[in-house]
MARKEDREN-767391 format. One line per 3 residues: number of its first residue (from 1); their letters; for each residue x, y, z of C-alpha. Coordinates in nm, 3 decimals. Example, Ala and Ser with C-alpha at 12.3 -4.5 7.8 and 13.67 -1.06 7.14 Angstrom:
# residues 2
1 = as = 1.230:-0.450:0.780  1.367:-0.106:0.714
# end
This chain:
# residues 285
1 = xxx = -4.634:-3.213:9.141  -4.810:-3.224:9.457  -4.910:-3.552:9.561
4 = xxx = -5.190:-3.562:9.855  -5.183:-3.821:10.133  -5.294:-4.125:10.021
7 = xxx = -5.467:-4.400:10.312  -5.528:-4.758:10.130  -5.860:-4.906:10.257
10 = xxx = -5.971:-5.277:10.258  -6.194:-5.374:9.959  -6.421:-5.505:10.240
13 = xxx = -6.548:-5.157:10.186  -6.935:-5.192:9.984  -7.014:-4.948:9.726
16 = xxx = -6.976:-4.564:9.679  -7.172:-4.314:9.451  -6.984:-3.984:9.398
19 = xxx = -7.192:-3.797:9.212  -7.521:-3.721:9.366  -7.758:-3.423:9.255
22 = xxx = -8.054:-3.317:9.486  -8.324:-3.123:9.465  -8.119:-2.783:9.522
25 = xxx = -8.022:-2.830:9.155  -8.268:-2.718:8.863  -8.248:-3.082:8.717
28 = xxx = -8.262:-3.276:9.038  -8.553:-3.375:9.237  -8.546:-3.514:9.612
31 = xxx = -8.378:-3.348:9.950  -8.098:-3.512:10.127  -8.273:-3.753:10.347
34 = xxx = -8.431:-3.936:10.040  -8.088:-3.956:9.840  -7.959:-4.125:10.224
37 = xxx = -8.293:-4.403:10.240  -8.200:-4.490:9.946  -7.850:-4.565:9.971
40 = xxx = -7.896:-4.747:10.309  -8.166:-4.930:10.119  -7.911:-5.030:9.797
43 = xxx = -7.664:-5.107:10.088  -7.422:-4.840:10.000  -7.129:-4.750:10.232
46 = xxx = -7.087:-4.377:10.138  -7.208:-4.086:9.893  -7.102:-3.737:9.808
49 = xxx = -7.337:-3.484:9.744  -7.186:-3.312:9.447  -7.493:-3.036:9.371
52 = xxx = -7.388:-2.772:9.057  -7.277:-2.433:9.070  -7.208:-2.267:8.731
55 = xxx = -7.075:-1.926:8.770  -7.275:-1.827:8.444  -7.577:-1.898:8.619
58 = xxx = -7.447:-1.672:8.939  -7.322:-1.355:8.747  -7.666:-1.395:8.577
61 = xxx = -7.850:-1.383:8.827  -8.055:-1.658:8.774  -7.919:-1.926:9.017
64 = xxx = -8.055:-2.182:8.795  -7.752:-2.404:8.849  -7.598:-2.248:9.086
67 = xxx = -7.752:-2.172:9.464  -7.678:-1.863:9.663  -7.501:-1.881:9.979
70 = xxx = -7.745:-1.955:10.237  -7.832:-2.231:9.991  -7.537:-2.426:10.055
73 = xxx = -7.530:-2.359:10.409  -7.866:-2.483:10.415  -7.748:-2.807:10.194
76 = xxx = -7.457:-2.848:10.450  -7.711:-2.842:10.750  -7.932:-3.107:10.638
79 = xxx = -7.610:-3.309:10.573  -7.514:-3.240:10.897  -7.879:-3.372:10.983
82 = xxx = -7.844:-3.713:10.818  -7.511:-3.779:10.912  -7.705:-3.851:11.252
85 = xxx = -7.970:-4.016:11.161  -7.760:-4.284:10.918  -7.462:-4.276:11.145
88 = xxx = -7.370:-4.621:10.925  -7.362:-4.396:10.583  -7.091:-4.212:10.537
91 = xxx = -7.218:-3.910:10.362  -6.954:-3.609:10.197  -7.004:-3.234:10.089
94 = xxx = -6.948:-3.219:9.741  -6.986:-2.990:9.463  -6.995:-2.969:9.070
97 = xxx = -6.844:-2.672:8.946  -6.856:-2.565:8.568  -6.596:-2.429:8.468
100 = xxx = -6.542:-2.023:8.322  -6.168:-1.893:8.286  -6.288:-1.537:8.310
103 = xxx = -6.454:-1.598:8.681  -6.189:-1.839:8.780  -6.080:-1.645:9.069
106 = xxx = -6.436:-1.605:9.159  -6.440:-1.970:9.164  -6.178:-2.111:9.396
109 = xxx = -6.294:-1.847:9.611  -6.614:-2.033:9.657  -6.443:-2.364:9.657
112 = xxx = -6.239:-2.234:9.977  -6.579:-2.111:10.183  -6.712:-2.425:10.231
115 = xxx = -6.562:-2.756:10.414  -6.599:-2.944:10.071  -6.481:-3.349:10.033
118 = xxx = -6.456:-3.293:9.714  -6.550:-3.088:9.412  -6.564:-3.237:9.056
121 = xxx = -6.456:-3.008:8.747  -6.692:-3.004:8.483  -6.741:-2.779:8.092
124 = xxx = -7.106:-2.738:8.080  -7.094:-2.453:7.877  -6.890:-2.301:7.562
127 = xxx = -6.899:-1.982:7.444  -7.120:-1.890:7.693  -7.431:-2.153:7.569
130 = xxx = -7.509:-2.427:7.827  -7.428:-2.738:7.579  -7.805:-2.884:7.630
133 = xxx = -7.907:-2.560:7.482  -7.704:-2.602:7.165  -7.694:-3.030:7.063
136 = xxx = -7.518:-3.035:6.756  -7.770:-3.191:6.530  -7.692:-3.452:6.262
139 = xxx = -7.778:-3.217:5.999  -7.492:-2.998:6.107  -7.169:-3.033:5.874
142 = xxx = -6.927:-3.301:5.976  -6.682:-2.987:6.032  -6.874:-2.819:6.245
145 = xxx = -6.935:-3.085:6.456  -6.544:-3.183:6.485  -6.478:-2.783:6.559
148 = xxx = -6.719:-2.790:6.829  -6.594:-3.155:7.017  -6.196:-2.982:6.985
151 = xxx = -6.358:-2.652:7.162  -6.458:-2.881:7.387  -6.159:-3.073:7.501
154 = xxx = -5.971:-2.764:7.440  -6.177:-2.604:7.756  -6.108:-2.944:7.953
157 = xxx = -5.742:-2.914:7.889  -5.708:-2.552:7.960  -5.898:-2.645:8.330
160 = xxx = -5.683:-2.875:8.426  -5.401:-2.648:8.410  -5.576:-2.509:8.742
163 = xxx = -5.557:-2.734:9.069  -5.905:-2.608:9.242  -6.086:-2.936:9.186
166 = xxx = -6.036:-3.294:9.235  -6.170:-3.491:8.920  -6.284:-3.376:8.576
169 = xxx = -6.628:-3.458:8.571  -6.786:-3.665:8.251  -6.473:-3.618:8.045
172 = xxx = -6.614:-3.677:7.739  -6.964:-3.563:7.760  -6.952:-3.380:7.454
175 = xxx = -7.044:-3.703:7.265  -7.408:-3.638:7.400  -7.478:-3.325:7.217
178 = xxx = -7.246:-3.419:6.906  -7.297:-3.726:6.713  -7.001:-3.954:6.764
181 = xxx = -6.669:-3.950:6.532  -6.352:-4.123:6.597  -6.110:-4.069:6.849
184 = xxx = -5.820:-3.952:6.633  -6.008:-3.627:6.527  -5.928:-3.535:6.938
187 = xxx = -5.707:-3.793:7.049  -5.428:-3.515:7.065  -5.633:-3.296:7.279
190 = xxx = -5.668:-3.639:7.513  -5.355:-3.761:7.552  -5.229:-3.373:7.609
193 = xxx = -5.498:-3.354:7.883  -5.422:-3.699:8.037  -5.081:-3.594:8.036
196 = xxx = -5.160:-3.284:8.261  -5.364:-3.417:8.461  -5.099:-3.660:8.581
199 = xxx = -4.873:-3.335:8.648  -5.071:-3.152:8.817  -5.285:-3.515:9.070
202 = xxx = -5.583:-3.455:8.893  -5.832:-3.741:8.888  -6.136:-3.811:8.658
205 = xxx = -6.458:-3.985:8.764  -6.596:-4.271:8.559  -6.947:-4.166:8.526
208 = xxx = -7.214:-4.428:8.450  -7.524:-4.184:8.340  -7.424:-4.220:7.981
211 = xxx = -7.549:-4.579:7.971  -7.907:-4.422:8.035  -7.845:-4.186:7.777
214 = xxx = -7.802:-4.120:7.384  -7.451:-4.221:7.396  -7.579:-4.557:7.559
217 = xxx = -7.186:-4.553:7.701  -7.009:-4.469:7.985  -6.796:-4.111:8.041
220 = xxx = -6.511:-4.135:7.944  -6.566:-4.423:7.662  -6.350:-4.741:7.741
223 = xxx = -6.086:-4.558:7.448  -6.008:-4.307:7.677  -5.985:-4.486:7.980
226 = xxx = -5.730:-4.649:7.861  -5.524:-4.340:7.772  -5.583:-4.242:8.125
229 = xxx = -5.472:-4.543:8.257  -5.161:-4.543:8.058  -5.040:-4.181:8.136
232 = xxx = -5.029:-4.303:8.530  -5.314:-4.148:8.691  -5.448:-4.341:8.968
235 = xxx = -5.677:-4.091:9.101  -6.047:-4.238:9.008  -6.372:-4.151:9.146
238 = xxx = -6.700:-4.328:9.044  -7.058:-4.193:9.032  -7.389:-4.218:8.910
241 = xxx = -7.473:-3.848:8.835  -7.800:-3.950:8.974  -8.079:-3.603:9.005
244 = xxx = -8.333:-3.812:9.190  -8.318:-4.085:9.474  -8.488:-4.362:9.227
247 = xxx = -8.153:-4.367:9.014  -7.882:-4.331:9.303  -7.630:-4.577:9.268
250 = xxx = -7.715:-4.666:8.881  -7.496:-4.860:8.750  -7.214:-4.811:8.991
253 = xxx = -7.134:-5.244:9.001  -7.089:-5.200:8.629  -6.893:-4.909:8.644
256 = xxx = -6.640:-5.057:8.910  -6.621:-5.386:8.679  -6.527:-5.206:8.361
259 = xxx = -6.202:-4.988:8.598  -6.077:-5.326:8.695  -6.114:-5.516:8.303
262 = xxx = -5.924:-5.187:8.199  -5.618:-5.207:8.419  -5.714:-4.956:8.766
265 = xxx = -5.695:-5.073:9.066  -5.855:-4.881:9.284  -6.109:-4.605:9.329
268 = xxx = -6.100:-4.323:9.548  -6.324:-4.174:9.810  -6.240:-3.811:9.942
271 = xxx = -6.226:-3.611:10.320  -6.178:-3.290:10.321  -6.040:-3.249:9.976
274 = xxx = -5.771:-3.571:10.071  -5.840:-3.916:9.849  -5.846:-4.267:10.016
277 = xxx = -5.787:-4.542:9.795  -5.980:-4.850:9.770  -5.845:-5.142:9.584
280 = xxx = -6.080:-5.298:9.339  -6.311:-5.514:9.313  -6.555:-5.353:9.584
283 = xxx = -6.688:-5.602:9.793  -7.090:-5.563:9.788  -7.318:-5.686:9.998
# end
């Protein structure tokens, strides 16, 4: 296992958002400078842009959540941009990558062409059907609906086999599109996933959009974080998965509260692909 330099940081340090989407994504809404006015504003110390690109969307064509090229060297130059005008914000290049065995090379070639912070793992797609294009309904069979959360968390634990990205993004997002069932029908999938990700310094990021949404819970669920805690992984990121500047930072206090009730103590910030640990609580302003 290879374990990356690790630099503990004061918890004098105010609050982070790691997952940020602007307006360069289909879903998102607002260009860099807004996302930074905002965070200054909410008296945040730092923020990673983490904008999507799924490789279905490339080989499509489509670039509907994905950007071409230029794209992200036009994202990095306005982050460039605002890192001088909020010279007290720290602000990171991050990205959101979906994640498609069959264009995995394809994938960590990207990963290596930009000077990325930090790039979040993420299954957005099975079978080749974005998973907001097929919500499992409640009229589907109770089968069907277990079949398709195991496909799920079978794709998550065949990614983190691979060591291209830092965290696995909303671990159990599934749960949106499938109505909930207990955590034994998948638990084996989990604790085989936690398991790897500990061999191979993967982190997760506790992700606070679910509040907002039909789960009306956090990703991963308080169940799972505490088979993450419990298989030693220390590596935890935090962000809001905002797509607009009105809901940067949403829920990020709560988020941080819940880690340190569950047992973590710390939560990690990235530079140039290398974590820096900050103990918990996180001071705020």
């Amino acid at each position: 296992m290879q374990i990356n330099h690790e630099v503990l940081m004061s918890s004098s340090s105010s609050l982070i958002d790691y997952h940020l989407h602007t307006c360069c994504s289909r879903d998102g809404s607002g260009e860099v400078i807004d996302h930074c006015k905002e965070a200054v504003k909410r008296g945040f110390r730092e923020i990673c842009f983490t904008n999507h690109q799924e490789w279905i969307s490339v080989v499509g064509g489509f670039y509907d959540y994905a950007m071409r090229n230029e794209g992200w060297e036009q994202h990095l130059h306005d982050i460039e941009a605002a890192r001088k005008e909020f010279p007290m914000l720290s602000i990171k290049l991050g990205c959101e990558t979906g994640y498609y065995p069959e264009y995995l090379d394809d994938i960590i070639r990207f990963t290596k062409r930009f000077p990325f912070d930090y790039i979040i793992g993420s299954v957005h797609s099975l079978e080749g059907i974005m998973l907001d294009d097929k919500t499992i309904s409640g009229n589907t069979s109770s089968t069907v609906q277990i079949q398709w959360m195991r496909k799920y968390f079978s794709a998550i634990k065949d990614m983190v086999k691979h060591s291209y990205f830092d965290c696995i993004g909303h671990l159990d997002l599934v749960k949106k599109h499938i109505p909930r069932h207990g955590d034994d029908e998948y638990q084996d999938l989990i604790q085989d996933i936690a398991e790897t990700m500990n061999d191979n310094d993967i982190g997760f990021e506790l992700n606070t959009s679910g509040w907002h949404q039909s789960p009306q819970d956090c990703y991963p669920a308080v169940s799972l974080l505490k088979i993450l805690k419990d298989a030693g992984i220390r590596k935890v990121a935090i962000g809001s998965d905002s797509h607009s500047p009105e809901t940067l930072g949403q829920d990020i206090q709560k988020g941080l509260d819940l880690l340190k009730r569950v047992g973590f103590d710390s939560v990690c910030t990235f530079s140039n692909r290398v974590p820096t640990y900050h103990p918990l609580p996180i001071q705020t302003h």
